[in-house]
C-alpha positions as CSV (number, residue, x, y, z in Angstrom):
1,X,-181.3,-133.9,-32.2
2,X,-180.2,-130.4,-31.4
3,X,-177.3,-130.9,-33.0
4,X,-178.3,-131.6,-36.3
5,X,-179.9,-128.3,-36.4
6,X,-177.3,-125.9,-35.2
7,X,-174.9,-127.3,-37.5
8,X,-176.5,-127.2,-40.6
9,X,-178.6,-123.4,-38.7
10,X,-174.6,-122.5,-38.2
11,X,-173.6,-123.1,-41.9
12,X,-176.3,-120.9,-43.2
13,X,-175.6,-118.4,-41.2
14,X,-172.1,-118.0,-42.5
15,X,-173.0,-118.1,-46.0
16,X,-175.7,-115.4,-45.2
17,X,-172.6,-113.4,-43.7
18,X,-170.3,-114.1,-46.4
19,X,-172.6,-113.0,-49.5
20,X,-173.7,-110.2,-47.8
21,X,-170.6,-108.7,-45.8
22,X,-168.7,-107.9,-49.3
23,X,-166.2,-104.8,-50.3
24,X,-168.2,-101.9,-52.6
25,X,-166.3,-102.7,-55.9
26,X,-163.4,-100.4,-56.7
27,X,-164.5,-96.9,-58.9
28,X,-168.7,-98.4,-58.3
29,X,-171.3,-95.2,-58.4
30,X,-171.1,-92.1,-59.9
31,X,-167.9,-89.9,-60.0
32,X,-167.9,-86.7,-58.0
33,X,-168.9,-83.2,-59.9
34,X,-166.1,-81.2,-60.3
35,X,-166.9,-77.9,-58.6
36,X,-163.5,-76.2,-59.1
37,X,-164.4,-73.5,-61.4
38,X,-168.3,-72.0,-61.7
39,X,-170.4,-72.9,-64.8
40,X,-170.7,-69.5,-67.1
41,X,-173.3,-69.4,-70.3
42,X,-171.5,-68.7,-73.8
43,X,-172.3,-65.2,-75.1
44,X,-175.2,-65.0,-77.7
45,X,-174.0,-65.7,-81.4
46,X,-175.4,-62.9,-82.5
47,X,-177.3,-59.6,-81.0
48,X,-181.2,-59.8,-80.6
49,X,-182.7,-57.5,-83.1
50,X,-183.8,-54.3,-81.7
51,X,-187.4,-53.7,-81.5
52,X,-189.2,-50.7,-83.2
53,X,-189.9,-47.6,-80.6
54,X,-194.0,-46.7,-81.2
């Protein structure tokens, strides 16, 4: 009777191993940031107006 368990215990076993031992897929997740050069803020498009002196 032991034998009709392993094998079928056995089979399941491999299918567990199969669907779950798979490859990442090829490009999956999110691409590196590029960090070569620093990230710098635009210059204003024009100057803030001066303020009144009391």
């Amino acid at each position: 009777m032991s034998k009709f368990l392993i094998a079928p215990a056995a089979l399941m076993m491999a299918l567990a191993l199969a669907a779950c031992g798979g490859d990442a897929p090829a490009g999956g997740g999110t691409p590196p940031a590029d960090t070569s050069t620093p990230a710098t803020t635009p210059p204003p498009a024009e100057p803030a107006p001066a303020t009144p002196s009391p």
